[in-house]
C-alpha positions in Angstrom: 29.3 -19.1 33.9 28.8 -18.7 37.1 25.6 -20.7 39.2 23.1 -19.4 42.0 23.1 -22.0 44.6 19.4 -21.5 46.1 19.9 -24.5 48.3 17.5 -23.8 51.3 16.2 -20.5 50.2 12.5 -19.7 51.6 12.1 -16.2 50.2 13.7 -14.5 47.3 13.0 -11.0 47.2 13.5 -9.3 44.0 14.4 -5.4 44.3 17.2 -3.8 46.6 15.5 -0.5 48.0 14.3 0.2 51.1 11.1 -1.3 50.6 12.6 -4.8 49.5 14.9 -4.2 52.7 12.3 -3.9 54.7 10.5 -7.4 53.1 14.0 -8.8 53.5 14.2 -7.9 57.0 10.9 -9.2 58.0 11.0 -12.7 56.8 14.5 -13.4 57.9 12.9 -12.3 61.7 10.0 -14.4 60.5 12.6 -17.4 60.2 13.2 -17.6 56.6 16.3 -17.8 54.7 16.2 -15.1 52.2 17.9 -14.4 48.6 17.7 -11.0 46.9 18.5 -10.0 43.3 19.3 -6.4 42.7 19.4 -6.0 38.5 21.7 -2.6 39.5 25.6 -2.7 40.1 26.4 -2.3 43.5 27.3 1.0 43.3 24.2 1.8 42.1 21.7 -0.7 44.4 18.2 0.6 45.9 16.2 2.0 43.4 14.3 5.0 43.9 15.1 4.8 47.9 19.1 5.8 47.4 17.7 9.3 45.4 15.2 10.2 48.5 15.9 13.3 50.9 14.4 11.1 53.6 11.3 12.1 54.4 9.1 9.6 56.4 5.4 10.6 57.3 4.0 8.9 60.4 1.4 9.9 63.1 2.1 11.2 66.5 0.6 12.2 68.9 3.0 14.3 71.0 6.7 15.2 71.8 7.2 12.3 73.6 6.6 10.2 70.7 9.2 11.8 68.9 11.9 11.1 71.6 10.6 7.4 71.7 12.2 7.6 67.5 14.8 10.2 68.0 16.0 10.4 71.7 18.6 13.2 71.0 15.6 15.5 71.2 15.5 16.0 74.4 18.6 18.1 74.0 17.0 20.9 72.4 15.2 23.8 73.0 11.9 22.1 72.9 10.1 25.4 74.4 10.9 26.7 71.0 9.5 24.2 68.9 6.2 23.6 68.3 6.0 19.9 67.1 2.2 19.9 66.8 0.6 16.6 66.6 0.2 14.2 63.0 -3.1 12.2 64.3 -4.5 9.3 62.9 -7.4 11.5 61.5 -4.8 14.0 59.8 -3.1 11.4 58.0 -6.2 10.6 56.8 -7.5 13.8 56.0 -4.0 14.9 54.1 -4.1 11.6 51.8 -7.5 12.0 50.6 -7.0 15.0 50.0 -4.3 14.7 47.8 -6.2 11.7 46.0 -9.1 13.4 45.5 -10.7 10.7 47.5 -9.6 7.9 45.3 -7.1 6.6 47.4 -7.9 2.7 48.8 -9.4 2.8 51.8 -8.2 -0.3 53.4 -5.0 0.2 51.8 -5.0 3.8 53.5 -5.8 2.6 57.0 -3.2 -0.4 57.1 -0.4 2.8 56.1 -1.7 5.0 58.7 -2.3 2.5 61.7 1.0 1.0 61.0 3.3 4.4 60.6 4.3 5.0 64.2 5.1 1.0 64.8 7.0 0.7 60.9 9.1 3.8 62.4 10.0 2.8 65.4 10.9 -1.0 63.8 12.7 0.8 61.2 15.1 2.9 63.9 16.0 -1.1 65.2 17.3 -1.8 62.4 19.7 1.0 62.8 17.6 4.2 60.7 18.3 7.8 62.3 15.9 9.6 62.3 16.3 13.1 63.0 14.2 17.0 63.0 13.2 18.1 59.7 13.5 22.1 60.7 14.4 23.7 58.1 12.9 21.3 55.6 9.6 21.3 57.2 9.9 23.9 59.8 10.9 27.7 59.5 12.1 30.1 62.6 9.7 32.9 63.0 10.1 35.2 65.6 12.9 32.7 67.3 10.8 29.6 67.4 10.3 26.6 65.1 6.9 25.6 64.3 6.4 22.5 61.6 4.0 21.9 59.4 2.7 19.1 56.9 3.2 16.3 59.3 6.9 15.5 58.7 8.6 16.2 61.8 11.6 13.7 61.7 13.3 12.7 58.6 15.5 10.2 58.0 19.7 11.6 58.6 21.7 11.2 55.9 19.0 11.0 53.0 18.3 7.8 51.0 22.1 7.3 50.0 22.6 6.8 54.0 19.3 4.7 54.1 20.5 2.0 51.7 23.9 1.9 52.9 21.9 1.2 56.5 19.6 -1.3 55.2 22.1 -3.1 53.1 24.4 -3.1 56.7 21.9 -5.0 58.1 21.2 -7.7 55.4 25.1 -8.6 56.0 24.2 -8.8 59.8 21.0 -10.7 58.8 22.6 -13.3 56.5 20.7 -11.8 53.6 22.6 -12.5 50.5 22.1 -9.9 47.5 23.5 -10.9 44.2 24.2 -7.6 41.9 23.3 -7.8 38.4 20.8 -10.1 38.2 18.2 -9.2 36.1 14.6 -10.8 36.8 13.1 -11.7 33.7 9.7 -13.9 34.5 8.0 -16.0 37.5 8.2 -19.6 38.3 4.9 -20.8 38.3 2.1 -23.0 38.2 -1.6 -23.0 39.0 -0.9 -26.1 41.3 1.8 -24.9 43.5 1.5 -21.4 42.5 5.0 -18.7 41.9 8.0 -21.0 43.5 10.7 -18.7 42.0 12.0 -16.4 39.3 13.4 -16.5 36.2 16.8 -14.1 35.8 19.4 -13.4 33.3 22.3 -13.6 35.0 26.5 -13.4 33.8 24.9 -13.9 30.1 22.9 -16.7 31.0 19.4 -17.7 32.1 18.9 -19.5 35.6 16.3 -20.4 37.1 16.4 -19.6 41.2 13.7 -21.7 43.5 12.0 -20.6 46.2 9.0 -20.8 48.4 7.5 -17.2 48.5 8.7 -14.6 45.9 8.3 -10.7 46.9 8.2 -8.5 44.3 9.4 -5.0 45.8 11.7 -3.3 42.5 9.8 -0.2 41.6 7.6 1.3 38.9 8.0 1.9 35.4 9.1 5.6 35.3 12.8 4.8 33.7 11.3 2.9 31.0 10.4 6.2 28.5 8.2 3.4 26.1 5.5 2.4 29.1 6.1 6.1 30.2 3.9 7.6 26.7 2.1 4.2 26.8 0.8 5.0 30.6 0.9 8.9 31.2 0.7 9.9 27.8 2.7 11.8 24.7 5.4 14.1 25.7 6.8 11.9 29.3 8.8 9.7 27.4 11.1 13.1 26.9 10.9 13.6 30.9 13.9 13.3 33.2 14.0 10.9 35.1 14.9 12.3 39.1 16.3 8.8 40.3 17.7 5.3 39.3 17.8 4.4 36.0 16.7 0.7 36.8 12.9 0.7 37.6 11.6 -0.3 34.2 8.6 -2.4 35.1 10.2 -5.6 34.9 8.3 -6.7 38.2 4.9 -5.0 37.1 5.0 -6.7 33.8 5.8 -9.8 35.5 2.9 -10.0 38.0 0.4 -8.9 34.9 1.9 -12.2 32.3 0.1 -14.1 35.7 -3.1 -12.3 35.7 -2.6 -9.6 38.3 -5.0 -7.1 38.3 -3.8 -3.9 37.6 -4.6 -1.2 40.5 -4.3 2.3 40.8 -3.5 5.6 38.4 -1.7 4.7 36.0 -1.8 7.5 34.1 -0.4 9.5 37.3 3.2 10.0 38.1 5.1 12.1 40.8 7.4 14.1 39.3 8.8 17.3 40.4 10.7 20.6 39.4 13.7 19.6 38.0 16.7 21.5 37.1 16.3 22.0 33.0 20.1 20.4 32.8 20.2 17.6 34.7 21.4 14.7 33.6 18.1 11.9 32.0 18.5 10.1 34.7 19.8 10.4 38.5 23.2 11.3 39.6 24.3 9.4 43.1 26.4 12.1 43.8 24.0 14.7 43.3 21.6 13.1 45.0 18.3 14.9 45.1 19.8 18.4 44.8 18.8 18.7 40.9 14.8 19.1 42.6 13.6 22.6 43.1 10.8 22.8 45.6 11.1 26.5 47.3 8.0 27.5 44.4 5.9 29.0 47.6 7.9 31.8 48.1 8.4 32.1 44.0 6.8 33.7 40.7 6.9 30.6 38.4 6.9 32.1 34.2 7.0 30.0 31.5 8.9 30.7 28.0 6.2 32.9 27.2 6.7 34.9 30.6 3.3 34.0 31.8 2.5 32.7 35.4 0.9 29.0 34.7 0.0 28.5 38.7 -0.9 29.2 42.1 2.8 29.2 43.5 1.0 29.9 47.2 -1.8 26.9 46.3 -0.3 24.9 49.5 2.8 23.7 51.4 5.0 22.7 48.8 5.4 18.7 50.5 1.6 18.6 49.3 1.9 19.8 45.4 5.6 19.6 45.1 5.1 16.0 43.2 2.5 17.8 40.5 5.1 20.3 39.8 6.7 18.2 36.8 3.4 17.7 35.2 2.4 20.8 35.3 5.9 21.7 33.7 5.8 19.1 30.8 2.5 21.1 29.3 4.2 24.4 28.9 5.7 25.3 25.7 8.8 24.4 25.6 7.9 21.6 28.3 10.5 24.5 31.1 9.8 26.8 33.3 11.6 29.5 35.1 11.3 30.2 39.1 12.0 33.5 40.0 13.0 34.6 43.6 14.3 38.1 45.2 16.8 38.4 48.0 13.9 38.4 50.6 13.1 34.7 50.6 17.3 33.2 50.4 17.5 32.3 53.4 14.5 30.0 53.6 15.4 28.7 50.2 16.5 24.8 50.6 20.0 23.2 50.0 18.9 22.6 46.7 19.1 26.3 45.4 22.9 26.1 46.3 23.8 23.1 44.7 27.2 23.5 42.4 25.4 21.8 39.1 22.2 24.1 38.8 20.5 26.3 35.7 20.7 29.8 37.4 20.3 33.3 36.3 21.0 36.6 38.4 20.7 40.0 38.4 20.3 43.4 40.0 17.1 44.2 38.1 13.7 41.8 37.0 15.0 43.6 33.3 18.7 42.5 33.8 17.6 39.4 34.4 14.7 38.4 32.1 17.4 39.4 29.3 19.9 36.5 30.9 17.1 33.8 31.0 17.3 32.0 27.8 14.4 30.7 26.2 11.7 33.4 26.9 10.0 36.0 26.1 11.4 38.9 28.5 9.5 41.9 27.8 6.5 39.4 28.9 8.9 38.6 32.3 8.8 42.3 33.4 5.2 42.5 32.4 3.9 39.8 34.7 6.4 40.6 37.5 5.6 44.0 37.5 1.4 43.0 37.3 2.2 40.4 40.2 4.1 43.3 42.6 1.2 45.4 42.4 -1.4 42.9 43.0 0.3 41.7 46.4 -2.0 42.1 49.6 1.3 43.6 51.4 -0.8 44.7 54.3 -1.3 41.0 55.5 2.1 39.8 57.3 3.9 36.9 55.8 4.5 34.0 58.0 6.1 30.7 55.6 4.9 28.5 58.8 1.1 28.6 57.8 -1.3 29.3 54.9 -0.6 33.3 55.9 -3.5 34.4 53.0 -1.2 36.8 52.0 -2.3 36.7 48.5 -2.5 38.8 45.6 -6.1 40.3 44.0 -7.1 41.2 40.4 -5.3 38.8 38.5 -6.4 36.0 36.0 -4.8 33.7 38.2 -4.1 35.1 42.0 -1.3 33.4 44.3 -3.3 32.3 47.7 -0.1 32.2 50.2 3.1 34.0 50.6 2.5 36.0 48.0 6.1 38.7 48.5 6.9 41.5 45.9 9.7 40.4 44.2 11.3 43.6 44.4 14.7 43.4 46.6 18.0 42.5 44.7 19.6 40.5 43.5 17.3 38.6 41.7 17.7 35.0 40.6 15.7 32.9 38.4 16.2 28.8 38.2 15.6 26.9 35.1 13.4 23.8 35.7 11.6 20.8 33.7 10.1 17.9 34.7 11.7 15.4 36.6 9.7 12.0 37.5 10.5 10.2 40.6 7.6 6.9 40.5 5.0 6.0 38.5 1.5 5.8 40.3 -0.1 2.4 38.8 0.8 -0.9 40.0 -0.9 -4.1 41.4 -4.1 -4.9 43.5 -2.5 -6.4 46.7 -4.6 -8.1 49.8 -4.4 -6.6 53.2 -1.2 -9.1 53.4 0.1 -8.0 50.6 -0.6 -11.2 48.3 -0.7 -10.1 45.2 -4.3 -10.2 43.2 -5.9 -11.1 40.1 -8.6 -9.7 38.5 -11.7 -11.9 40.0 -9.9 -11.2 43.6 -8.2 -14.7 44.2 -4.8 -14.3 44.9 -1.4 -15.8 43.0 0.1 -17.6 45.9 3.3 -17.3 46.8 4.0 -14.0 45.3 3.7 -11.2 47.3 4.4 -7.1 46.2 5.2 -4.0 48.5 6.5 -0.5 47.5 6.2 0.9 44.0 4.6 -2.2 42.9 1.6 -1.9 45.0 -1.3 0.5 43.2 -4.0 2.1 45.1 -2.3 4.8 47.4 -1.1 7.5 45.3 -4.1 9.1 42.7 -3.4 12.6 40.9 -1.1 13.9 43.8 1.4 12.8 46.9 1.9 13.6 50.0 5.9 13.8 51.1 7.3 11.3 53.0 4.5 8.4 52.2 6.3 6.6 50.0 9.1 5.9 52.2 6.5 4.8 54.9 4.3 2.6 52.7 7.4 0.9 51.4 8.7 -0.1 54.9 4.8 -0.9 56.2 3.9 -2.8 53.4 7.4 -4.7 53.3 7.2 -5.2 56.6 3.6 -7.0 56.4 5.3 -9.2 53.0 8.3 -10.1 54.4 6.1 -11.8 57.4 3.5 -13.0 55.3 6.4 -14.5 52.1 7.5 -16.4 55.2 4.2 -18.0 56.4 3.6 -18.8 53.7 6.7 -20.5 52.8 6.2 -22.3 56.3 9.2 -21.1 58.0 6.8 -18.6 60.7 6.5 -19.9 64.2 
């Protein structure tokens, strides 16, 4: 069988996404010599990162920020495209908010001070960014204006981010061995973690190093620590991306005492096409999600309405969607749409491998939808049509108010008739993309026990670190605190491991 030669290795970095990219990255410009072990194939490397649509939140104050990230901007018609601003104080404001206030604070100010700088280092290594409009921004009356605080995103998705990332290891001397499965730390209370433990070719090796970085994801493909940690009924979830995240690295840093951090009975997981495969499809990508539920009425099998559709911008709820989905009976739902709202519908709604029903009449079609009660279908769409507030003028930029009044449960935003053929209706379930809990980390990422020392020489960034993400999610953070807080271990894996000038 075949050996790892760790000869001079500083840094091993276990995990192949962007957010172990990002640690890699960082230490080798931090002068280390740095090994990473990917438990994937090749053709299936980087996690969570490869299944992303690319959405990256950071705070700006202006256009000319964005030019500084994307300088193909200035080529457009910027007197039609109202940018806004992201602030400092609305990053903030949008992540306790969608914690309910739980989020760590210190945690929270490294993300949001950092997000401009970790976007602008993340576009020299190579990462296009690009405008989000039609993803975050909708023409109304011939002008663009965004909302949610995701102005660029990321061209070419996650699949083109990890092909990127892993383009610059090469360039960086990074080498990444493929199917190498970490299976414990190195470690003693002396010298503290100086490697890892993998199962590699059939056989156990033991691979030395000075700093280890833990950056491999959550727990959310491993259906047993799925019902252990967010309860009955989510080990039969979907899972929306790699099929490799199975807490290998969280249940490593708790054998040493780390100190588990965050909600770990919280998950993002969103609307899911009912048919998708159980776990990501790399050539599908991210087109299985179904986001567009603003400008839907969302039924379940018993034809009943189950939420607020208009509640908020969908990149602020989007990632509740699956939970809400799993308690329904059935554990489906159906989003129904008229011909109105197509053309602001995303890519998604016209992917070739999708659960669709259509029809020329809500009756046609709540006879097609399988699985529910249909006489209850044209009962609630019929209720919901009258109860629209039609004389207040739709806009899908902002929270228009137009709602409906005088039902149990009233839709707050875009709330549209659904009364022009055709008609379609989507099939959805719940489809989980990370699991919230993970480990207490120091403001340098060191990883922490319980009493708040820390284990030296291991450090933790992306999935792995707890404390950011409590009940809800904001879009686009995750690739952000993945490159932030990689960015901050791969610097700190290689002071410590003494190779930092």
């Amino acid at each position: 069988m075949a050996s790892i030669d760790t000869t001079d290795i500083d840094v091993i970095v276990v995990g192949a996404g962007n957010a172990a990219c990002a640690s890699a990255a960082s230490a080798v410009e931090n002068g280390s010599k740095v090994l990473m072990i990917e438990t994937a194939p090749e053709d299936a490397r980087g996690g969570n990162s490869a299944f992303t649509g690319g959405a990256f939140r950071f705070s700006y104050n202006n256009v000319d920020d964005l030019i500084s990230l994307c300088p193909s901007l200035v080529d457009e018609d910027l007197d039609n495209i109202d940018f806004g601003t992201y602030t400092h104080e609305q990053y903030y404001d949008d992540i306790f908010r969608m914690t309910q206030y739980r989020a760590d604070g210190d945690m929270c100010e490294i993300l949001v001070t950092n997000s401009y700088d970790s976007a602008k280092w993340m576009t020299s290594h190579g990462v296009e960014l690009i405008p989000a409009t039609g993803r975050q921004a909708f023409k109304v009356d011939g002008k663009f204006r965004f909302w949610g605080g995701l102005a660029l995103r990321i061209n070419g998705g996650g699949e083109q981010l990890v092909l990127n990332w892993h383009e610059q290891m090469k360039k960086l001397g990074v080498k990444v061995i493929y199917e190498c499965t970490a299976i414990g730390l190195i470690h003693s209370e002396g010298t503290g973690v100086r490697g890892v433990r993998v199962r590699y070719q059939g056989e156990e090796h033991e691979l030395k190093a000075k700093s280890v970085i833990l950056a491999c994801g959550s727990f959310e493909s491993n259906a047993e620590m799925r019902a252990r940690y967010l309860g009955p009924g989510w080990d039969l979830a979907k899972v929306r991306g790699t099929a490799y995240n199975n807490g290998a690295g969280l249940n490593m840093a708790l054998d040493l005492g780390a100190m588990p951090y965050g909600h770990f009975s919280g998950a993002h997981a969103v609307a899911w096409d009912l048919n998708a495969p159980p776990y990501g499809d790399i050539t599908i990508g991210d087109q299985f999600q179904k986001h567009n539920v603003p400008f839907s009425v969302v039924v379940n099998a018993n034809g009943e309405r189950f939420r607020d559709e208009g509640e908020d911008f969908h990149s602020y709820v989007y990632a509740r969607y699956g939970g809400e989905i799993l308690q329904q009976p059935g554990m489906y739902a159906f989003q129904i749409f008229d011909a109105k709202v197509q053309h602001l519908l995303r890519s998604e709604y016209r992917c070739r491998f999708l659960t669709k029903y259509s029809a020329d009449t809500i009756e046609e079609l709540a006879e097609k939808m399988e699985g529910v009660n249909a006489a209850n279908v044209v009962k609630t769409v019929k209720e919901f049509n009258e109860a629209c507030r039609t004389d207040i003028p739709f806009d899908p930029n902002v929270h228009d108010g137009r709602c409906t009044e005088g039902l149990s449960l009233n839709k707050s935003n875009w709330a549209n008739p659904i009364d022009e053929p055709p008609f379609d209706a989507y099939a959805v379930t719940a489809g989980v993309t990370f699991t919230f809990g993970g480990v207490k980390v120091s403001g340098q990422t060191e990883v922490e026990r319980s009493d708040g020392s820390v284990i030296k020489g291991l450090f933790a960034a992306g999935e792995m670190v707890g404390g950011l993400y409590f009940h809800g999610y904001a879009s686009g953070t995750g690739l952000m605190a993945g490159a932030t807080f990689g960015r901050i271990a791969g610097r700190q894996a290689a002071i410590h491991a003494g190779t930092s000038n």
